[in-house]
LOBARO-444531 format. One record per residue (C-alpha): residue number from 1; residue in three letters; x, y negated, z negated. Coordinates in steps of 0.1 Angstrom, whole numbers, plus 5000, padded with zeros to 4 digits. Each point is the difference from the previous one (the first is absolute). Layout:
BEGIN
NUM | Ala | X | Y | Z .
...
END
This chain:
BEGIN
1 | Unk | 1332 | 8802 | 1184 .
2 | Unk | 4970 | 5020 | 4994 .
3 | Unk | 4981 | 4974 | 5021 .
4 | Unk | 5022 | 5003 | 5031 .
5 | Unk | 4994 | 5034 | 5002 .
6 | Unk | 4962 | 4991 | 5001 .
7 | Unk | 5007 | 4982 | 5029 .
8 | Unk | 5022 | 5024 | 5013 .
9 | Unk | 4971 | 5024 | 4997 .
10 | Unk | 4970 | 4974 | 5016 .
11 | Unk | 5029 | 4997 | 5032 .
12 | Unk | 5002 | 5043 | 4999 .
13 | Unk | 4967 | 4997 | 5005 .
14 | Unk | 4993 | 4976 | 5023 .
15 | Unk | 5026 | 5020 | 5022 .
16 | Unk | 4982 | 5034 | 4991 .
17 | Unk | 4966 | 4983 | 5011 .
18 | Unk | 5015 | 4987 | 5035 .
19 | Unk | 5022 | 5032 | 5007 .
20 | Unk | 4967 | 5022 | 4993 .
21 | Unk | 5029 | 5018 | 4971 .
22 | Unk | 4973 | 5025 | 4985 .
23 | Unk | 5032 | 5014 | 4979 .
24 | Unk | 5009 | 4967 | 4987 .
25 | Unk | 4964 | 4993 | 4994 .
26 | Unk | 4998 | 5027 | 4980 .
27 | Unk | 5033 | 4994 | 4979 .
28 | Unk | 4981 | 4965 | 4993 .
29 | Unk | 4961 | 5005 | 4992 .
30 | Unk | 4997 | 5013 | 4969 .
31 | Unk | 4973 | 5031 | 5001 .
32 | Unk | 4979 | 4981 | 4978 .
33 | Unk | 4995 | 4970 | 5024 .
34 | Unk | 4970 | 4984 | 5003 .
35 | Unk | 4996 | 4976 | 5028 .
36 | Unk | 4974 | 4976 | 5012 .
37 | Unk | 4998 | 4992 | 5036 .
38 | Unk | 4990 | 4977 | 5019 .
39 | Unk | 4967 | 5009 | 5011 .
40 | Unk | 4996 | 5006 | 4963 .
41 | Unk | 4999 | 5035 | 4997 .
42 | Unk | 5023 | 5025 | 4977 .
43 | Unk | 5028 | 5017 | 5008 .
44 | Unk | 5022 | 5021 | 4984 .
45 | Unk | 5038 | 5007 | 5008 .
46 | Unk | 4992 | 5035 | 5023 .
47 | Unk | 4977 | 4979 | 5021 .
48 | Unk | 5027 | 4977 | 5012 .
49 | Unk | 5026 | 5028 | 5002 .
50 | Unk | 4973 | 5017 | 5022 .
51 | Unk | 4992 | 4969 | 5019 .
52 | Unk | 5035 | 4993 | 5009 .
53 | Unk | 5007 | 5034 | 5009 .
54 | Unk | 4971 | 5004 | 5023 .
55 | Unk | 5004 | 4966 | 5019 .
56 | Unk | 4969 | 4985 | 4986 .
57 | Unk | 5022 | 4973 | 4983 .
58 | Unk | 5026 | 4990 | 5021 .
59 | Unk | 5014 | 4962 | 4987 .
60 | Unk | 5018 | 4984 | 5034 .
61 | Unk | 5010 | 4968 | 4983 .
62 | Unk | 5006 | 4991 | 4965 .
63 | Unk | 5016 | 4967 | 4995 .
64 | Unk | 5004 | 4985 | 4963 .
65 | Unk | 4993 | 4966 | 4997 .
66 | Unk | 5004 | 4996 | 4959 .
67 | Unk | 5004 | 5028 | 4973 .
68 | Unk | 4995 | 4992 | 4965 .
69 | Unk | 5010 | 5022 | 4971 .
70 | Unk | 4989 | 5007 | 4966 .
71 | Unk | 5017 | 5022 | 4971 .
72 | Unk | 4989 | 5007 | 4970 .
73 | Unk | 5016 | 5028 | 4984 .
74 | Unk | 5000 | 5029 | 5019 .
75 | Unk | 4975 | 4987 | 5018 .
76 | Unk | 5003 | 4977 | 5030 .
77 | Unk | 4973 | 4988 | 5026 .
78 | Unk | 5009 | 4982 | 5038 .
79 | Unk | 4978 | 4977 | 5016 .
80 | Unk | 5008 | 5005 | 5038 .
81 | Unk | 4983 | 4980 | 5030 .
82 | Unk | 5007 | 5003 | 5036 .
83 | Unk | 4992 | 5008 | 5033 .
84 | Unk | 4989 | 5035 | 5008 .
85 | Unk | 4990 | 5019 | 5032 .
86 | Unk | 4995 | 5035 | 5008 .
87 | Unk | 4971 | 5028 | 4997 .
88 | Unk | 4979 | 5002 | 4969 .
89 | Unk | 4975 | 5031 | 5001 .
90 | Unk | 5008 | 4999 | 5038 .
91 | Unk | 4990 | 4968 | 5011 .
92 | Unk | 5026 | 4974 | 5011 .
93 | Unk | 5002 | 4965 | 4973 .
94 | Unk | 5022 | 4975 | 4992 .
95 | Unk | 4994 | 4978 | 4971 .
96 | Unk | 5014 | 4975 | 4974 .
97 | Unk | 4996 | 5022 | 4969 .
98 | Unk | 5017 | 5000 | 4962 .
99 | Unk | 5008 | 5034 | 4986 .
100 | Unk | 5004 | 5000 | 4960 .
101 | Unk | 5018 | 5030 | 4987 .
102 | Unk | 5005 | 5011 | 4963 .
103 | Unk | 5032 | 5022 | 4995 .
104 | Unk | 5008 | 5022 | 4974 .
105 | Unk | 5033 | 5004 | 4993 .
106 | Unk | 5012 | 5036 | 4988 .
107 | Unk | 5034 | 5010 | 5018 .
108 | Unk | 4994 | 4971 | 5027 .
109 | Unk | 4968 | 4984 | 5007 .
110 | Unk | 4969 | 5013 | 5014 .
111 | Unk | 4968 | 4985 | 5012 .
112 | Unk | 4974 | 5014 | 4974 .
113 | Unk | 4970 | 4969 | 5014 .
114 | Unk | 4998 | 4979 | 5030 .
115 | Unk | 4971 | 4977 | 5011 .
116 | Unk | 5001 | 4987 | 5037 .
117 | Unk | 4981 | 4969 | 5013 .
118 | Unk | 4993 | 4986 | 5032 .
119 | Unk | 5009 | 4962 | 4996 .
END
């Protein structure tokens, strides 16, 4: 059970991320997130929040081509790659890319870490 709702939650966000849903963002990044992005630099859960809300990240197309899980515990990780298009720091891209999250599950899960590569 506990894993469905992980997937559950990767699907939340997916929609979040395509919608530009800065509340539902919110709900699932924790406030401790660390994330590492493509071009390698840092970022931590205010700078997306602020990057959705200002336009600067605006995803156009997000289409899931696998999704693995991983639970251990409270703990659970999801190894997503797909197509994505849109606006990173203002300039237009579309890319094959893998996103891996690590959730933390305390009254639903919450992305605490996420690493995203260009593939």
């Amino acid at each position: 059970m506990i894993e469905a709702e992980l997937i559950t939650a990767e699907h939340r966000l997916q929609a979040a991320q395509r919608a530009g849903d800065v509340a539902e963002l919110d709900r699932l990044l924790d406030d401790r997130l660390i994330a590492i992005g493509p071009d390698g630099a840092r970022y931590r859960k205010q700078d997306d929040l602020d990057a959705y809300r200002s336009g600067a990240s605006v995803v156009g197309e997000l289409v899931e081509e696998s999704l693995e899980t991983l639970v251990v515990g409270s703990t659970g990780v999801t190894f997503f790659t797909g197509t994505v298009s849109g606006t990173f720091g203002g300039a237009p891209f579309s890319a094959r890319m893998r996103y891996t999250r690590t959730w933390a599950y305390e009254n639903g899960w919450r992305i605490v870490a996420a690493h995203i590569a260009v593939l």
